[in-house]
VOBA-1610 file (N, C-alpha, C; in pm, whole numbers, padded with zeros to 5 digits, always signed):
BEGIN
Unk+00085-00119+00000Unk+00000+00000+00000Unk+00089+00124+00000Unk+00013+00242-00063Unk+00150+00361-00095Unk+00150+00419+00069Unk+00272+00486+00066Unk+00270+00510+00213Unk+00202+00612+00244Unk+00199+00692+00138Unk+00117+00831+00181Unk-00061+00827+00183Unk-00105+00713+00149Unk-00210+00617+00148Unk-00256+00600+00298Unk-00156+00543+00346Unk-00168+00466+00462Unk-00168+00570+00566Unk-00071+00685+00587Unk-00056+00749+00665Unk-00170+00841+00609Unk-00305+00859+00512Unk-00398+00970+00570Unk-00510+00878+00581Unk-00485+00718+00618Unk-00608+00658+00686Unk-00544+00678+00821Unk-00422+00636+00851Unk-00423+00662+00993Unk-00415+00753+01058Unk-00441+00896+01025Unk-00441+01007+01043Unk-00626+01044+01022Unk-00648+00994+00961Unk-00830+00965+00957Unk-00878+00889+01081Unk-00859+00780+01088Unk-00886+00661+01209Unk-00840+00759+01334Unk-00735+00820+01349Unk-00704+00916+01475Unk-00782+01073+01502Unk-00880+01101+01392Unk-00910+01255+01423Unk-01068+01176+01425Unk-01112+01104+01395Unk-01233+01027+01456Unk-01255+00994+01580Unk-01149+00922+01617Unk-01085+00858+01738Unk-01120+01033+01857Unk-01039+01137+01795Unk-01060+01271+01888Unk-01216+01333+01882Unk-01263+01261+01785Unk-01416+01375+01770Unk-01530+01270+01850Unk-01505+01152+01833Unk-01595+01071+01920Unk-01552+01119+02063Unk-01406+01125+02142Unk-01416+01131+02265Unk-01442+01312+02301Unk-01441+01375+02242Unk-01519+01532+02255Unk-01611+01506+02232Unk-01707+01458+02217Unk-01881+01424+02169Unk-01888+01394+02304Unk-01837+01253+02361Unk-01833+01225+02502Unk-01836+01302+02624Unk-01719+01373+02609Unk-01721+01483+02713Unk-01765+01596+02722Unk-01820+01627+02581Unk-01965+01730+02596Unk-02086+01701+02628Unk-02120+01578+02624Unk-02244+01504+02675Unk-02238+01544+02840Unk-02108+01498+02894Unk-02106+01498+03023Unk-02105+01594+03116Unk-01995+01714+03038Unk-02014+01845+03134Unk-02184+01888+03088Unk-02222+01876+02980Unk-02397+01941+03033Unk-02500+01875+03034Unk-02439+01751+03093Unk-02535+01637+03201Unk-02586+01733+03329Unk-02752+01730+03297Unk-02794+01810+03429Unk-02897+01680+03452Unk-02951+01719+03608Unk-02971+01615+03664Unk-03136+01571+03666Unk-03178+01452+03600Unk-03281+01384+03536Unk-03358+01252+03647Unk-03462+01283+03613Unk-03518+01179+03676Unk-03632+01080+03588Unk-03630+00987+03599Unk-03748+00911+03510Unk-03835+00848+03572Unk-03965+00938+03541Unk-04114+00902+03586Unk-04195+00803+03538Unk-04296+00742+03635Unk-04400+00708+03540Unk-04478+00805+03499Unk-04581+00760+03404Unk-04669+00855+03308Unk-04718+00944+03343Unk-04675+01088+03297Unk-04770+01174+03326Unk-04776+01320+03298Unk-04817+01407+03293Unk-04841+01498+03192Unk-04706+01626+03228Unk-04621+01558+03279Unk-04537+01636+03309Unk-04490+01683+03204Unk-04371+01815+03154Unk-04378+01810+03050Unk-04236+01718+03001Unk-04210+01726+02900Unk-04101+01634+02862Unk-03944+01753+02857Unk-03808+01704+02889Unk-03718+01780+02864Unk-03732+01735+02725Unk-03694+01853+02646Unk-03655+01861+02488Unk-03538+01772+02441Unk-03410+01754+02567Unk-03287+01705+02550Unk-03345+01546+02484Unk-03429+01511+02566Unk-03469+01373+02576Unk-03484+01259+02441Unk-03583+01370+02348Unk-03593+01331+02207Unk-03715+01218+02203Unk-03706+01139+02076Unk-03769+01031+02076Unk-03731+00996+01985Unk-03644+00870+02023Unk-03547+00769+01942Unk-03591+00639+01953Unk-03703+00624+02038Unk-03742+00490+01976Unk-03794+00443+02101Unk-03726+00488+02268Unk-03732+00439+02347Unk-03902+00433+02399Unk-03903+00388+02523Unk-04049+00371+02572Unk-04074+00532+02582Unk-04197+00546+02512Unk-04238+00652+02511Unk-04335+00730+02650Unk-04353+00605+02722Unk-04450+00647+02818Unk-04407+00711+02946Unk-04297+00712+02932Unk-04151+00727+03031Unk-04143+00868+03022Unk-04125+00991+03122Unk-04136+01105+03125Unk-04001+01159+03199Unk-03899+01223+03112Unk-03767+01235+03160Unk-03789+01389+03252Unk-03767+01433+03363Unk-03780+01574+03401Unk-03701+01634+03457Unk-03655+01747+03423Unk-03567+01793+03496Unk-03568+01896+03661Unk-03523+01864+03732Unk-03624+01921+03863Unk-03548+02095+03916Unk-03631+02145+03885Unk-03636+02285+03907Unk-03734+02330+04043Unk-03732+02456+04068Unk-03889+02525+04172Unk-03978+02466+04116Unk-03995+02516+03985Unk-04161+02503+03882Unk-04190+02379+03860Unk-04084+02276+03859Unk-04117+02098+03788Unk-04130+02055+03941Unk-04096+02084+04062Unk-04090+01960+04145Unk-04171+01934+04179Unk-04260+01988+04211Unk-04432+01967+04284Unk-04490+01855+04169Unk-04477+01964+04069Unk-04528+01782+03933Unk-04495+01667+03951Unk-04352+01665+03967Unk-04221+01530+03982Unk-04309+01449+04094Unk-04290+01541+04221Unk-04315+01437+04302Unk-04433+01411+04317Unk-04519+01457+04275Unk-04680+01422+04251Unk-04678+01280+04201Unk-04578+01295+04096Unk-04564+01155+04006Unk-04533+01048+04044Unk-04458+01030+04158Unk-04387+00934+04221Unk-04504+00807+04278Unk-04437+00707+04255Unk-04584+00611+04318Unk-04565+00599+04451Unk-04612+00597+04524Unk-04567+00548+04678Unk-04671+00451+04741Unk-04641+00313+04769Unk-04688+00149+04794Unk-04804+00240+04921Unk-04905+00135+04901Unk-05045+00152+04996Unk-04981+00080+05080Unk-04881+00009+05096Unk-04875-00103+05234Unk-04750-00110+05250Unk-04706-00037+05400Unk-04544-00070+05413Unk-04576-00023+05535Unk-04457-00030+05610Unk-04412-00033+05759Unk-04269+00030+05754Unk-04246+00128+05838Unk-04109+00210+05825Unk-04090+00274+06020Unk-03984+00293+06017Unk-03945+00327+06184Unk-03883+00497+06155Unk-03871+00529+06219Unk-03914+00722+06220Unk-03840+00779+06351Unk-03747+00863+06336Unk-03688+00938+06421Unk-03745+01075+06474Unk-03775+01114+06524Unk-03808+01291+06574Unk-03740+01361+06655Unk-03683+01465+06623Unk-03609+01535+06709Unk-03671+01661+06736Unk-03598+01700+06814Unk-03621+01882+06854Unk-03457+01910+06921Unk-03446+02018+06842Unk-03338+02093+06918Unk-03336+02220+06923Unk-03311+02282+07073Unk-03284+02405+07109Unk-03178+02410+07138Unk-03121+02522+07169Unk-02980+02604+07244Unk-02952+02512+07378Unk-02891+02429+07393Unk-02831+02352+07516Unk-02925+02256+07534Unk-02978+02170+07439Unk-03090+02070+07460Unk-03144+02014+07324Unk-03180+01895+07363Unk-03245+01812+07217Unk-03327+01708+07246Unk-03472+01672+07236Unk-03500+01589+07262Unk-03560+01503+07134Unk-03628+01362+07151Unk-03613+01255+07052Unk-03709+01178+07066Unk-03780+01118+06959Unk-03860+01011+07013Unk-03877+00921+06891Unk-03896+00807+06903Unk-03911+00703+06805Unk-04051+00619+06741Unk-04055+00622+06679Unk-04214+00618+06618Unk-04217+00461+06540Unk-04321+00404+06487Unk-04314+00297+06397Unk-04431+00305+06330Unk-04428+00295+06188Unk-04592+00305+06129Unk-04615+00222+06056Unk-04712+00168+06080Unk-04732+00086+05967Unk-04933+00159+05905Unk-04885+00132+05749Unk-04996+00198+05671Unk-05022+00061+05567Unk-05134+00052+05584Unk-05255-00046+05517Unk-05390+00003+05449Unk-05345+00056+05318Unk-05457+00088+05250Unk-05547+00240+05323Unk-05606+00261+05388Unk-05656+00385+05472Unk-05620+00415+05574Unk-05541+00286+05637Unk-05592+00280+05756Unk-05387+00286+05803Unk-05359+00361+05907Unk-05272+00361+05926Unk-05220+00346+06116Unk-05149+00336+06163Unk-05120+00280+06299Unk-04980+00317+06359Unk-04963+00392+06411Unk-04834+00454+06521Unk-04813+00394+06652Unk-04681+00355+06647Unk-04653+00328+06816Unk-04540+00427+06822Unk-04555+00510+06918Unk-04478+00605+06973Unk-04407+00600+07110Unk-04308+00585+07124Unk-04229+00558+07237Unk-04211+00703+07341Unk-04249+00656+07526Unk-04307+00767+07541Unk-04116+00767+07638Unk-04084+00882+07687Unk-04058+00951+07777Unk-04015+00828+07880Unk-04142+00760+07927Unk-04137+00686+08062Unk-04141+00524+07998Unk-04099+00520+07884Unk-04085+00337+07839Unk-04210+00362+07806Unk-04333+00371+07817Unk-04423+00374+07777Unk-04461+00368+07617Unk-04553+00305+07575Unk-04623+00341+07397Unk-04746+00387+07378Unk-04787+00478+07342Unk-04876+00518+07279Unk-04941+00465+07159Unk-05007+00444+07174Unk-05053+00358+07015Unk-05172+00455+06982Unk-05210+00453+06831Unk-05293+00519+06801Unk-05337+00457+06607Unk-05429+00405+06589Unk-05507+00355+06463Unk-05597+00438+06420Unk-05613+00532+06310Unk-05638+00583+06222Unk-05755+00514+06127Unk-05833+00601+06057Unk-05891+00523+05904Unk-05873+00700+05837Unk-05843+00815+05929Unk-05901+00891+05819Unk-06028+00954+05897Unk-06146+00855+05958Unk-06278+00963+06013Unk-06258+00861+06163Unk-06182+00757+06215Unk-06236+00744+06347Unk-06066+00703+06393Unk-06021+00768+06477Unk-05881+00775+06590Unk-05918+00683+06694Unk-05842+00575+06727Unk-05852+00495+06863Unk-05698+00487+06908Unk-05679+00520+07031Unk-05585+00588+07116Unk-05598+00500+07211Unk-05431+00417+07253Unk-05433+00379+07370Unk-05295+00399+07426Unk-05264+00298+07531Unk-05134+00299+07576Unk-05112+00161+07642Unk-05023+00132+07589Unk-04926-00016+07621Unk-04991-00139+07574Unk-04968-00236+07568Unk-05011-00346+07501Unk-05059-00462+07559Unk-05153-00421+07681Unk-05232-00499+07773Unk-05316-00519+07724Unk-05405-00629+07747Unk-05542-00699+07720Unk-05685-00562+07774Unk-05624-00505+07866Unk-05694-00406+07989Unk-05681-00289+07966Unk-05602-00237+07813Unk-05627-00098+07784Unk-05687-00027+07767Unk-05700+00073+07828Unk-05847+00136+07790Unk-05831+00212+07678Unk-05902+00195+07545Unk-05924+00291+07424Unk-06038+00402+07398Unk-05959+00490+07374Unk-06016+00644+07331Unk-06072+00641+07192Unk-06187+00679+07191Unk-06231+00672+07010Unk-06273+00786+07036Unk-06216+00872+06922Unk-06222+01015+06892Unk-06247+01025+06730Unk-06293+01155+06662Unk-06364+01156+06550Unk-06155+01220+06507Unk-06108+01169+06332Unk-05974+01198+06335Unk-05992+01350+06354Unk-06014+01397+06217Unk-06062+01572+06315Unk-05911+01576+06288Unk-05878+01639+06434Unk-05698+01677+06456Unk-05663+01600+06447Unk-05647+01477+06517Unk-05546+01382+06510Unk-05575+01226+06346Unk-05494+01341+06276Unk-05487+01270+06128Unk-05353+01176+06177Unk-05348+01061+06078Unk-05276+01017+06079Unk-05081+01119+06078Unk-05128+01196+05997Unk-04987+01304+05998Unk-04967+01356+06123Unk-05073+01414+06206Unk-05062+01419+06280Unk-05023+01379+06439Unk-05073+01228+06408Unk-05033+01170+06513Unk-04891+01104+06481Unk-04825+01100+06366Unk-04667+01103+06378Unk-04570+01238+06346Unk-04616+01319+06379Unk-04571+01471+06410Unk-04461+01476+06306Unk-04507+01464+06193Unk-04367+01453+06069Unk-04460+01548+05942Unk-04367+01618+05883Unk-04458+01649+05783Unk-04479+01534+05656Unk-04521+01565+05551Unk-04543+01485+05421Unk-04514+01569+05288Unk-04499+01455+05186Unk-04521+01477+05083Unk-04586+01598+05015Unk-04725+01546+05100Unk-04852+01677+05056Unk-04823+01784+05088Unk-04660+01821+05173Unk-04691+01946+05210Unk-04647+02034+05128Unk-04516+01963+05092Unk-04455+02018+04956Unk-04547+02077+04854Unk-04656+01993+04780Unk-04756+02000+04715Unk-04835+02115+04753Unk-04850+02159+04861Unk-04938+02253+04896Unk-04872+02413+04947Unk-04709+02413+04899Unk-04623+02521+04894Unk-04664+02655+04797Unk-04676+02769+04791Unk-04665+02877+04749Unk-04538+02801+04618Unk-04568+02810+04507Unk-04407+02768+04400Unk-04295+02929+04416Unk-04342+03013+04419Unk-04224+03109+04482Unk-04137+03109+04643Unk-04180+03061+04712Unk-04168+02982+04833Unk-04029+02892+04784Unk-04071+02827+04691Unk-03912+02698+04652Unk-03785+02788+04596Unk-03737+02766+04677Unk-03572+02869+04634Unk-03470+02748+04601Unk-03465+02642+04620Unk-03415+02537+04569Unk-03458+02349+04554Unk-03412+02314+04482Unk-03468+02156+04392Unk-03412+02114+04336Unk-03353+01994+04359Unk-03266+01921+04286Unk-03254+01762+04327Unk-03177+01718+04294Unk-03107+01581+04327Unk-03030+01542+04408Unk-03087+01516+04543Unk-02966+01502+04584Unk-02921+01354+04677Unk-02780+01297+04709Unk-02821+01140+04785Unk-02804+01150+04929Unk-02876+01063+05000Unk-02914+01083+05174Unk-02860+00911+05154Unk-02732+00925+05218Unk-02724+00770+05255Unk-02747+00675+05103Unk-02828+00597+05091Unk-02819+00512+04982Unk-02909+00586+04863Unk-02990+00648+04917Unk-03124+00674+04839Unk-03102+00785+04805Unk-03155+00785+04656Unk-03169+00912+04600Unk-03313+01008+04585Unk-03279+01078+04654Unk-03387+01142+04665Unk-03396+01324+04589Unk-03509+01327+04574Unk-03545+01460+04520Unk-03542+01585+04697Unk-03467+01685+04621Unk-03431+01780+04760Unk-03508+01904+04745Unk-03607+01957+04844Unk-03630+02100+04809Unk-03628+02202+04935Unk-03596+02292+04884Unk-03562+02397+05033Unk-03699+02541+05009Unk-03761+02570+05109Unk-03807+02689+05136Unk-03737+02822+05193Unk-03778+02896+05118Unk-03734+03083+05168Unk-03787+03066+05308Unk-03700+03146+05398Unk-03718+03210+05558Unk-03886+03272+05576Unk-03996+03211+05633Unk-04104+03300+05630Unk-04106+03458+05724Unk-04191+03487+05714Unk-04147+03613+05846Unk-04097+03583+05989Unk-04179+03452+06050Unk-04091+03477+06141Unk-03877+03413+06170Unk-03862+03362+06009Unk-03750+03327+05997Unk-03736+03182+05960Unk-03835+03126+05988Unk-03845+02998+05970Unk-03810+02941+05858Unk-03752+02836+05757Unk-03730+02745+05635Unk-03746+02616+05651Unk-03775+02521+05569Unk-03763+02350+05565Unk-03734+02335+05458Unk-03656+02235+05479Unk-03611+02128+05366Unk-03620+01962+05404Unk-03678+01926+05289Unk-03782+01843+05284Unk-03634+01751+05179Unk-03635+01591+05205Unk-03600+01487+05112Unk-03675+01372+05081Unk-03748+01332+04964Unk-03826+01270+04905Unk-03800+01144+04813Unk-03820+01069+04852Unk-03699+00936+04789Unk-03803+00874+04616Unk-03641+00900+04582Unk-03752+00876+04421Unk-03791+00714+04433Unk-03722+00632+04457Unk-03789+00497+04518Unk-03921+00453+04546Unk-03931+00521+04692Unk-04120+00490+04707Unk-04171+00609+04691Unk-04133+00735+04686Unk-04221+00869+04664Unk-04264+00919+04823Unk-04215+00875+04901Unk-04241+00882+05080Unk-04118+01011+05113Unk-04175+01055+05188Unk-04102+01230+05257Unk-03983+01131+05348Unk-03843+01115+05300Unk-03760+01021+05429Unk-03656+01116+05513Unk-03696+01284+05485Unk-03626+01355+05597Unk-03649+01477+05577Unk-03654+01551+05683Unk-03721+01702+05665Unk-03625+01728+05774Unk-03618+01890+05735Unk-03546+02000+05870Unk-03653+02127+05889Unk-03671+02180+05995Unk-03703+02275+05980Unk-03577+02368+06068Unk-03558+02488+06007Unk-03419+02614+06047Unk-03515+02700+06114Unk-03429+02756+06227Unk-03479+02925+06218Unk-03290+02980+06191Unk-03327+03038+06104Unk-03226+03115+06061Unk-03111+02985+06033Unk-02987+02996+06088Unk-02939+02874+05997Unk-02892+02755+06106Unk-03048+02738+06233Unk-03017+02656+06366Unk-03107+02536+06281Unk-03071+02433+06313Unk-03188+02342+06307Unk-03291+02275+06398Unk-03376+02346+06402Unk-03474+02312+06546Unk-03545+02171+06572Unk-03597+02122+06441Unk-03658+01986+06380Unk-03608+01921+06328Unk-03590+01770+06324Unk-03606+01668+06225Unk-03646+01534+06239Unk-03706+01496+06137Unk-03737+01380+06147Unk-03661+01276+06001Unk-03645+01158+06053Unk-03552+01094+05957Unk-03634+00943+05925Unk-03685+00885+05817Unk-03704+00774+05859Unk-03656+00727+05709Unk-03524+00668+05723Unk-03471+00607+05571Unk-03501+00499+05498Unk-03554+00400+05548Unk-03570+00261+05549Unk-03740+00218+05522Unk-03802+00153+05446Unk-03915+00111+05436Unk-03942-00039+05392Unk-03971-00107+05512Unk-04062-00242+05438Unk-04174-00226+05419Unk-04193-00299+05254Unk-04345-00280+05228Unk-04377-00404+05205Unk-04388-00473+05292Unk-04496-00548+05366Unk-04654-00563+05362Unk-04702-00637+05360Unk-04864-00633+05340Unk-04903-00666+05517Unk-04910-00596+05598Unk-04911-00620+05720Unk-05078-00691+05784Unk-05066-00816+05879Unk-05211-00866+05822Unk-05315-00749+05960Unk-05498-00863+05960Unk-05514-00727+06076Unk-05525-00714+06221Unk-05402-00826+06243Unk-05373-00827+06400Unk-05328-00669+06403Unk-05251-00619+06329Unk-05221-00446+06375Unk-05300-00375+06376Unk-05402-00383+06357Unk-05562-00351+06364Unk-05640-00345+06407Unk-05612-00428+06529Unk-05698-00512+06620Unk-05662-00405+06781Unk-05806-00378+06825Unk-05789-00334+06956Unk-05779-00420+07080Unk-05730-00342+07173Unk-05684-00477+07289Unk-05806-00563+07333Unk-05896-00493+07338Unk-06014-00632+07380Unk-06018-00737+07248Unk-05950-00720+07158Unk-05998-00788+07031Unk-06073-00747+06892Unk-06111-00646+06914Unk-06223-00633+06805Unk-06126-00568+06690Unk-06135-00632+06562Unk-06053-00627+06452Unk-06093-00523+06333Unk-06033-00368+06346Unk-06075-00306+06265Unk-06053-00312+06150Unk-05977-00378+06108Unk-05938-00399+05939Unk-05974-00552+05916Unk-06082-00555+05875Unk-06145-00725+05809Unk-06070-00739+05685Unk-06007-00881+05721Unk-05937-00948+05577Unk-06069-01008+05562Unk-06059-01075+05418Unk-06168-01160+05315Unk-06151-01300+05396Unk-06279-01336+05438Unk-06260-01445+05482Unk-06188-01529+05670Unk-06140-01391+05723Unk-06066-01366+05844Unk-06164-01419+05926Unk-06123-01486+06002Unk-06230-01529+06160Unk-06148-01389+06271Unk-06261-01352+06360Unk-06186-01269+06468Unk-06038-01313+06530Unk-05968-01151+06515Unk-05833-01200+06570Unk-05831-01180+06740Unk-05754-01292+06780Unk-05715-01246+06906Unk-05640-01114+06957Unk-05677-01080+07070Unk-05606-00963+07088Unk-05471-00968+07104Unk-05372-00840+07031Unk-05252-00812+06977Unk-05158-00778+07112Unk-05085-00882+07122Unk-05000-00912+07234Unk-04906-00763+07228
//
């Protein structure tokens, strides 16, 4: 082969060789950070295209204005069980308490660890609260209309929904960010008048709120942490009040004994 032949293929094969790996590393420095939804009218990034892939798949990029959509989108399981941290901290002091929930379709259930070893228990549907303490046969239960004590309420954590129900000028930041294993969607609120901000982390996984702060100014007074979720189909002994009577009927269930 003539040599001068040879030397402008391999001089070809090498300036290919440079334009493929600059293609590469322009891809990468304006890699901004993406999440992939299920379906929904979010809008589509333009970057995304449509080359063939599943179309039903909604790529978004998370800004103030997209995140409330995003996480709207997120599925999060009717049935799981997760353990929950709460804090409070002031100036020379912090206190803590430990929670466990398990949620079944409407109906949801807190044991709250008190102060004195003690538990609080409290079962939910949404319209009827039953409130007790400790896990005797002889407890006496409180049935109250939920009213105040919503399930959110009775694990003193905010949610999802709250995000959802933010002022969108309110969001001064949104993004991506990782807590431990999980990646979660991050958003921060502006100082209200009396100084106050939260930032909220939302795990793209199950779509569940797995850590919030609330600041005054740049102290952190609140948090609650709960990283971890089994989703579990929990049966309706957790359901069941101490004399026995079983508020969540499975298909077919004979009465459960009361929940040791």
């Amino acid at each position: 082969m003539d040599k001068r032949k040879l030397n402008w293929i391999t001089w070809a094969v090498m300036g290919l060789a440079i334009l493929l790996v600059a293609l590469m590393l322009e891809g990468s420095l304006n890699h901004t950070a993406h999440i992939t939804l299920p379906p929904s009218d979010l809008p589509r990034d333009p970057s995304a295209g449509d080359d063939g892939r599943d179309a039903a798949l909604t790529v978004v990029e998370i800004t103030p204005e997209t995140v409330q959509a995003a996480i709207a989108s997120l599925a999060r399981p009717e049935n799981y069980g997760r353990s929950m941290t709460v804090e409070y901290l002031w100036d020379g002091g912090a206190g803590s308490h430990e929670l466990y929930t398990i949620v079944r379709g409407p109906w949801t259930r807190v044991d709250r660890g008190l102060p004195d070893g003690n538990t609080r228990i409290s079962v939910t549907n949404g319209e009827d609260t039953y409130i007790w303490y400790g896990y005797g046969e002889d407890a006496e239960v409180a049935v109250l209309p939920a009213g105040e004590f919503s399930a959110d309420v009775e694990q003193s954590i905010p949610t999802y929904e709250d995000i959802l129900d933010l002022p969108v000028e309110t969001i001064i930041l949104a993004d991506y960010r990782p807590l431990e294993a999980l990646t979660c969607i991050y958003v921060e609120t502006a100082p209200d008048e009396a100084g106050y901000s939260t930032r909220y982390w939302v795990s793209v996984e199950n779509g569940l709120l797995v850590q919030a702060e609330r600041l005054l100014g740049e102290k952190t007074v609140y948090r609650m942490t709960s990283l971890y979720v089994d989703q579990t189909e929990y049966d309706a002994s957790r359901f069941t009040l101490p004399d026995g009577t079983v508020l969540l009927e499975e298909d077919g269930a004979e009465p459960m004994e009361p929940m040791r």
